[in-house]
C-alpha positions in Angstrom: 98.5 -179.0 9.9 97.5 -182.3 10.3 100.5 -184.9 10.5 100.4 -187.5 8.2 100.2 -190.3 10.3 97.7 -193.1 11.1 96.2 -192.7 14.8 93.4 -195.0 16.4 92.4 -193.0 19.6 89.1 -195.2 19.5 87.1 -198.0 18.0 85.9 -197.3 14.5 83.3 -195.9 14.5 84.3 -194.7 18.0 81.7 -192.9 20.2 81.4 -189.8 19.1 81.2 -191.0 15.4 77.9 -193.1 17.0 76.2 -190.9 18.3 76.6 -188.2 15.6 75.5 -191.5 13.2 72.2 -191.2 16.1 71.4 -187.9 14.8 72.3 -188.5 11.2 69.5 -191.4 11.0 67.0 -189.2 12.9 67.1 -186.6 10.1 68.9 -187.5 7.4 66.6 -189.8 4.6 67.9 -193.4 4.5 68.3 -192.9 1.0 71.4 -191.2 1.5 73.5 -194.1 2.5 77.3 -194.3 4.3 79.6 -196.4 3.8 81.6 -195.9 6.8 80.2 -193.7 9.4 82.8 -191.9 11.2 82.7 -188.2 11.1 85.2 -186.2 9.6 85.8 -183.1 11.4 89.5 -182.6 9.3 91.1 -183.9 6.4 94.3 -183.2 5.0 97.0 -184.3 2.3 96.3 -188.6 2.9 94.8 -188.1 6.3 91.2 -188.0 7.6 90.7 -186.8 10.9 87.1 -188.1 12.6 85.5 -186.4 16.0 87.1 -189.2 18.2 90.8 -188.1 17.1 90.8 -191.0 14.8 93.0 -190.8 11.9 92.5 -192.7 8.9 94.4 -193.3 5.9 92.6 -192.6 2.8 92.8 -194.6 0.0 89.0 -192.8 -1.8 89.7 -189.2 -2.2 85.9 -188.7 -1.6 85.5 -191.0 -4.9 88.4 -189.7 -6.7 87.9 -185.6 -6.1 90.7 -184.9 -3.4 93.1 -185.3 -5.9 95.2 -182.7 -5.0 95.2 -183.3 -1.0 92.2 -182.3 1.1 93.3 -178.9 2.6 95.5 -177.7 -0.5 97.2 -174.6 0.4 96.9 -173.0 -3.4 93.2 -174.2 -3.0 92.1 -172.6 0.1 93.9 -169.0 -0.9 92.8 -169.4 -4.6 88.9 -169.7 -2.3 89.5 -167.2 0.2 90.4 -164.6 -2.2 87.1 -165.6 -4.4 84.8 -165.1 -1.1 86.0 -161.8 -0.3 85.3 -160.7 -3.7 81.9 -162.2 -4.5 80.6 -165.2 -3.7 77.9 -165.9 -6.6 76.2 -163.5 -9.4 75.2 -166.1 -11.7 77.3 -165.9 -14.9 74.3 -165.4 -17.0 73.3 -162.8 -15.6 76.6 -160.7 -14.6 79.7 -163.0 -15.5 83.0 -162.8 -14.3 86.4 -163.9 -15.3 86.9 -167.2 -13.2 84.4 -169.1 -15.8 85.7 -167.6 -18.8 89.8 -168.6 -16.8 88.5 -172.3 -16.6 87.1 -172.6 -19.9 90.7 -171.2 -21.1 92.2 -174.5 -19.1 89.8 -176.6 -20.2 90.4 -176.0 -24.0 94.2 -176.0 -22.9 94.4 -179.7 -21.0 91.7 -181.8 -22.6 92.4 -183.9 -25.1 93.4 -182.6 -29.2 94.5 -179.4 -30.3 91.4 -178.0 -32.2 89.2 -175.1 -31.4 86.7 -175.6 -28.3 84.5 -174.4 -26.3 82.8 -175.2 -22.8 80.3 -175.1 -20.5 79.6 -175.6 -16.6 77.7 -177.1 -14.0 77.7 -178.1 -11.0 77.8 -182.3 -10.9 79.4 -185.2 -13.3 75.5 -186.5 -14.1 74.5 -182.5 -15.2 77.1 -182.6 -17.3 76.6 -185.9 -19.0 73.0 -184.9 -19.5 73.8 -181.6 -21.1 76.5 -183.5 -22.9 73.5 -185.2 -24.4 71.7 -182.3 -25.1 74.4 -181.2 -27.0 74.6 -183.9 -29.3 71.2 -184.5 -30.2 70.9 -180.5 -30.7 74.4 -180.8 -32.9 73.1 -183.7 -35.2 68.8 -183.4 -34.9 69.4 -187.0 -33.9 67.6 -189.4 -30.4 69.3 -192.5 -29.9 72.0 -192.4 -27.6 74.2 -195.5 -27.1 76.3 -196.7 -23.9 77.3 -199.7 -22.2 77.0 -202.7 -20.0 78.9 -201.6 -16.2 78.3 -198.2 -17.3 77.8 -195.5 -14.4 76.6 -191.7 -15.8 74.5 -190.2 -12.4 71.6 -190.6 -10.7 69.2 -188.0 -13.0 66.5 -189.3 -14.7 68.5 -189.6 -17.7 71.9 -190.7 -16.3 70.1 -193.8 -14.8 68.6 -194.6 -18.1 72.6 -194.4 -18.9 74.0 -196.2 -16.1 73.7 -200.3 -15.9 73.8 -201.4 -12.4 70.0 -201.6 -11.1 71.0 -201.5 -7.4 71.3 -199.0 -5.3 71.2 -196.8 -8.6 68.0 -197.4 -10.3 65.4 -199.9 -8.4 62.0 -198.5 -7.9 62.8 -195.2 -9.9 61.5 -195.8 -13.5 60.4 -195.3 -15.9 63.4 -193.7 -17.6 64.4 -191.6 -20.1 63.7 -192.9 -23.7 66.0 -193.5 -26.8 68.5 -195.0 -24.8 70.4 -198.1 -26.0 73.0 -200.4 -24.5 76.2 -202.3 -26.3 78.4 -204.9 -24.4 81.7 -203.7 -23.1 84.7 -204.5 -24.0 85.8 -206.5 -20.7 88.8 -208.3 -21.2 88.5 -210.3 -17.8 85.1 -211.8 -18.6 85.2 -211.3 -22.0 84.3 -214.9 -23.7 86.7 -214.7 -26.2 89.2 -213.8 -23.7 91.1 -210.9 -23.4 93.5 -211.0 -26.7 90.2 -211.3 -28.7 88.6 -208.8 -26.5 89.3 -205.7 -28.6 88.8 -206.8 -32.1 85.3 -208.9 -31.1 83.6 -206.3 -28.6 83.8 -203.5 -31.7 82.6 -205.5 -33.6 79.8 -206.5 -31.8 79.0 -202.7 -30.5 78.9 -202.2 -34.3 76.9 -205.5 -35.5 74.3 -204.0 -32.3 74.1 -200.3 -33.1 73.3 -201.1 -36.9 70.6 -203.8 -36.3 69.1 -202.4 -32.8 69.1 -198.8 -33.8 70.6 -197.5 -37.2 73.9 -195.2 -37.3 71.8 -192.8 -38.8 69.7 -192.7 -36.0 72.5 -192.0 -33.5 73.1 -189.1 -31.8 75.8 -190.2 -29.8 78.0 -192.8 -28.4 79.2 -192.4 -24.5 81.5 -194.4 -22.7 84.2 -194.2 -20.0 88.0 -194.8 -20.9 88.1 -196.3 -17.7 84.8 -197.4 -16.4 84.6 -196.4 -12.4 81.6 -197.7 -10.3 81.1 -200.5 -13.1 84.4 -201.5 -12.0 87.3 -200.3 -13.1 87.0 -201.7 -16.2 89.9 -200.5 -18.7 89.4 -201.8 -22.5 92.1 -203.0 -24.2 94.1 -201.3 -26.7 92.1 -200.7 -29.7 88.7 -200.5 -28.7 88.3 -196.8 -27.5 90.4 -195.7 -30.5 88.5 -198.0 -33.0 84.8 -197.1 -31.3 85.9 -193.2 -32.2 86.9 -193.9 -36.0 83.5 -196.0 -36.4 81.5 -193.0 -34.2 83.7 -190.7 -36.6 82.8 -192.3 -39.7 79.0 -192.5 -39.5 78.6 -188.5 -38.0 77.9 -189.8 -34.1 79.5 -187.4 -31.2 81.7 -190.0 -29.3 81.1 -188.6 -25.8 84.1 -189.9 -22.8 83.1 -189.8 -19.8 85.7 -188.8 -17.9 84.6 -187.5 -14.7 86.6 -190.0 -12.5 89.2 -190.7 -15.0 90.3 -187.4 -15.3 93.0 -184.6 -14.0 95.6 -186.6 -14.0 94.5 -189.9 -12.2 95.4 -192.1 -14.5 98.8 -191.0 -15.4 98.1 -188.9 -17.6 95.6 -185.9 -17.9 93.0 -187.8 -19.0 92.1 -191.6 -19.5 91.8 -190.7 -23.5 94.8 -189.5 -23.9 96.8 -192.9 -23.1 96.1 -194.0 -26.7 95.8 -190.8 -28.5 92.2 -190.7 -28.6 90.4 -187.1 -29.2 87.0 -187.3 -28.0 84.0 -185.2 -29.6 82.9 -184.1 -25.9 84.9 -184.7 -22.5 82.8 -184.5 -19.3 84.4 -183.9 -15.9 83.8 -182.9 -12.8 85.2 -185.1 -9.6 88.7 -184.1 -9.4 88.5 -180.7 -11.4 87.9 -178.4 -8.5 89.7 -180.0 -5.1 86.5 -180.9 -3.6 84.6 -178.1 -4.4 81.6 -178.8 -7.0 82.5 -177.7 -10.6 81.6 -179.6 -13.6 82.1 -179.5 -17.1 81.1 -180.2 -21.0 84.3 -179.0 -23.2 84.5 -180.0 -27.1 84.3 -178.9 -30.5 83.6 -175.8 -31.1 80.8 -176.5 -33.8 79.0 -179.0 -31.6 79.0 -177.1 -28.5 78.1 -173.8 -30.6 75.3 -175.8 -32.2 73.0 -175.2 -29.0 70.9 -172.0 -29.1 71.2 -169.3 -26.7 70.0 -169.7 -23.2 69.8 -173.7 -23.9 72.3 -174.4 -21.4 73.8 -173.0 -17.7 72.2 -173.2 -14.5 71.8 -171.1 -11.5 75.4 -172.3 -9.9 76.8 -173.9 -12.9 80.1 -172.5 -12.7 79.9 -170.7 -9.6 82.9 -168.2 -8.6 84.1 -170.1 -5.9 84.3 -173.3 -7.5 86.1 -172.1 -10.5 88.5 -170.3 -8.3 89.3 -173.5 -6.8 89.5 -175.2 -9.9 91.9 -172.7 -11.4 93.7 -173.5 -8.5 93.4 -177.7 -8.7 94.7 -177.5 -12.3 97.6 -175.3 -11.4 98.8 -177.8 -8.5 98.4 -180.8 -10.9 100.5 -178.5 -13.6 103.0 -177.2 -11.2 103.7 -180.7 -9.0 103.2 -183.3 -12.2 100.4 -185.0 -10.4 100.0 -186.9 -13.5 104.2 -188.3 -13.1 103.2 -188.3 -9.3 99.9 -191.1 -9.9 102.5 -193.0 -12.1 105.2 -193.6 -9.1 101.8 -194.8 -7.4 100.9 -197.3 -9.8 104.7 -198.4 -9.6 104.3 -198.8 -5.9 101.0 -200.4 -5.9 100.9 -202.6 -8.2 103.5 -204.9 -7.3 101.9 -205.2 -4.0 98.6 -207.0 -5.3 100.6 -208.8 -7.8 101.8 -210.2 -4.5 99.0 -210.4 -2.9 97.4 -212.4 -5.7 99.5 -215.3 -5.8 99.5 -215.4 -2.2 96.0 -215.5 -1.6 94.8 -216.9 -4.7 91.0 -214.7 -4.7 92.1 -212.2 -6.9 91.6 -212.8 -10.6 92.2 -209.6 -12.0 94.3 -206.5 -11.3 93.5 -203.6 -13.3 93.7 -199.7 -13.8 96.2 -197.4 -14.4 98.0 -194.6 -12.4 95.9 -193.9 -9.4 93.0 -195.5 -10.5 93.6 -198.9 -9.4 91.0 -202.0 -8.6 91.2 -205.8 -8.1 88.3 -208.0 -8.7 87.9 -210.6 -5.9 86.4 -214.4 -6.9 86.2 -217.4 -5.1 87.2 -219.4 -8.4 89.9 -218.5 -10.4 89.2 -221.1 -13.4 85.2 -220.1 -13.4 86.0 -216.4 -12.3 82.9 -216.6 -9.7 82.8 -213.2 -7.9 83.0 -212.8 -4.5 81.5 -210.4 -3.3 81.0 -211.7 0.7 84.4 -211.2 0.6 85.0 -208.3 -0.7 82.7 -206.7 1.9 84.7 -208.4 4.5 87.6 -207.2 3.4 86.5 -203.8 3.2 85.1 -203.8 6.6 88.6 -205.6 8.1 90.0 -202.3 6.4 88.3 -199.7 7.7 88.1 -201.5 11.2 92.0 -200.7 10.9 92.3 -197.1 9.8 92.0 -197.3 6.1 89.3 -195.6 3.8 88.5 -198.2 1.5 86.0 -198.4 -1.5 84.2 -201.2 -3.5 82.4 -200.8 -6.6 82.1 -203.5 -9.9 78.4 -204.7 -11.3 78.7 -207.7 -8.8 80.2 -206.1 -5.7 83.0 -208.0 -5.9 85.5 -205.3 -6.7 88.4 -203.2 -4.9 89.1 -200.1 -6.6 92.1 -197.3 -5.1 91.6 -194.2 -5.2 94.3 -192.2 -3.0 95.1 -188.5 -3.3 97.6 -188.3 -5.7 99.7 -186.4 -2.8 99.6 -189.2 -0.4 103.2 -190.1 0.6 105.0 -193.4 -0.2 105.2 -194.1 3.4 101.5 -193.5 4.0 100.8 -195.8 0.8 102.9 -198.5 2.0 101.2 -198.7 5.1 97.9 -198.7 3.3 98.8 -201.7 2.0 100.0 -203.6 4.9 96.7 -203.0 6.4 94.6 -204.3 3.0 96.8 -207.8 3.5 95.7 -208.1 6.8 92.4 -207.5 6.6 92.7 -210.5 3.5 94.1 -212.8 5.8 91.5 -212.1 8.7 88.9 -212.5 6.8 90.4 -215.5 4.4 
């Protein structure tokens, strides 16, 4: 058990953490990239643990996937049972209950009450590409249409998906083909401004689609209720629900993305259902599984059903272990209201920045919803300049201190809080008294 306290034994990154980083640059490609190199040698409930007996606060959940608590206790028996039947078979060649189990869930939690089916992989971008392959197959249909901020993978065709050129896409084109892009609905930086935000960006998604690449033409339309690496960014009311009707209307799958909104981080189980919305397909992955890599493409039965035989799966998609521990993750969020549980967060939270806002006057927006949190930094309030100089700073003033911290927007510029929705109030708290010092050391 690792007590959920904050403990600096060293400097961070202390020295083991350095020379560990040594090896890691010695043989690991540079491509891989860390954002905060100290070691993790235990993790548990709110708490990493590094080599140097450092212990961190963690305000990422490994981008959203702890969601339950590293170290879950239903987790680790749900996986030590799993390994000491089988560890893999493939399930199309000898299947086994555990996929068929989280399929059952799936159809159960996601959003509407219709008849579904599912399928499973390994990583949120494999299941947005076969969430694509899906839809064309469904309607004999290319085009695919997403949106600016956007963040789908790093395949091939999830970076034709995904905006943001850097780290994600420089010096890996070209891309896959037939893929279009609409603005976003961004009520911050929308020019309108936010109470014109959700009537003009739907109309202008439609006004684009029809002149760019014909309804008829579209297979599908994928967006993300909340958008994560983009930054956070949550439509207003209206827009997802209006974008579905149109999609609806004109025979076009409307695809969420949901793999960092989901299993309960925003409040509720997913992003979707905070406005009644009942996508065509739902992809998740992220904080299905308590760390363990599961993803997933659940939806309507006569879409998914659409693809022949053999056209989708994958050596691990769906591997034992994985669905064990997802069976396990979706029992926890049932059995402890995770979803209540990343409301009380947002209570506690938000208040905070609200304060921290006026006091500092560099943060223009505040955004999110249950544990999915983010504030956008700018060094002018009127001209909503981003900052991103400071947001860095910040974010290094944070870690320096004990707290796992994460940026993310199209310009950098953009805090987004992503604790494990079993992090204590105290721990929380404390989180947060660290975040405004690092603002005023580096203000």
């Amino acid at each position: 058990m690792i007590e959920q306290q904050r403990i600096l034994a060293t400097a961070i990154p202390g020295p083991a953490s350095t020379e560990l980083h040594q090896r890691k640059l010695a043989t690991v490609a540079s491509g891989v990239g860390t954002g905060l190199p100290v070691y993790v040698e235990a993790a548990e409930g709110g708490i990493v643990r590094d080599v140097d007996g450092n212990q961190l606060i963690d305000f990422g959940s490994g981008i959203a996937v702890t969601s339950v608590g590293n170290r879950n206790q239903r987790v680790i028996d749900a996986v030590t049972a799993q390994i000491n039947d089988f560890t893999h078979t493939c399930f199309m060649v000898t299947p086994y209950e555990e996929y068929v189990a989280v399929c059952e869930e799936l159809a159960d939690v996601t959003p509407g009450d219709h008849e579904k089916r599912s399928a499973l992989f390994n990583s949120g971008a494999e299941a947005v590409e076969n969430a694509v392959k899906i839809a064309r197959s469904a309607t004999g249909r290319p085009a695919v249409v997403t949106f600016e901020h956007a963040y789908h993978g790093r395949t091939n065709l999830t970076m034709a998906l995904t905006a943001k050129n850097m780290p994600y896409k420089q010096g890996f084109g070209p891309f896959a083909g037939e893929i279009y892009r609409a603005p976003m609905a961004y009520p911050y930086r929308w020019p309108g401004g936010p109470q014109a935000c959700a009537d003009e960006a739907l109309s202008t998604v439609i006004d684009t689609v029809h002149a760019q690449v014909g309804e008829g033409n579209t297979a599908a339309v994928i967006l993300e209720p909340i958008q994560g690496e983009g930054g956070f960014i949550v439509p207003p009311p209206g827009f997802v629900a209006g974008l579905a009707d149109w999609c609806r209307e004109h025979g076009i799958v409307f695809i969420a993305d949901e793999i960092q909104s989901g299993f309960c981080r925003t409040g509720d189980w997913f992003a979707s259902d905070h406005e009644g919305v009942v996508p065509d397909l739902i992809t998740t992955a992220k904080g299905i599984a308590g760390g363990m890599p599961l993803a997933a493409v659940t939806g309507r039965a006569d879409l998914m059903d659409a693809v022949h035989a053999g056209g989708l799966g994958g050596t691990y998609g769906g591997n034992p272990v994985a669905c064990a521990a997802g069976l396990a993750s979706i029992e926890t969020m049932r059995e402890d209201d995770l979803a209540g549980r990343a409301r009380e967060i947002e209570a506690l939270v938000v208040p905070r920045l609200r304060a921290l806002a006026e006091r500092t006057g560099v943060i223009g927006d505040i955004r999110g919803r249950g544990a999915m949190l983010a504030i956008e930094l700018v060094s002018d309030l009127e001209a909503k300049t981003p900052d991103a100089a400071l947001a860095a700073a910040v974010n290094a003033g944070c870690h320096s201190r004990g707290l796992i911290t994460l940026t993310c927007g199209t310009y950098g510029n953009v805090f987004r809080f992503l604790p494990p929705l079993t992090i204590g109030d105290e721990l929380l708290t404390e989180g947060l008294d660290i975040l405004e010092e690092a603002f005023d050391a580096a203000l």
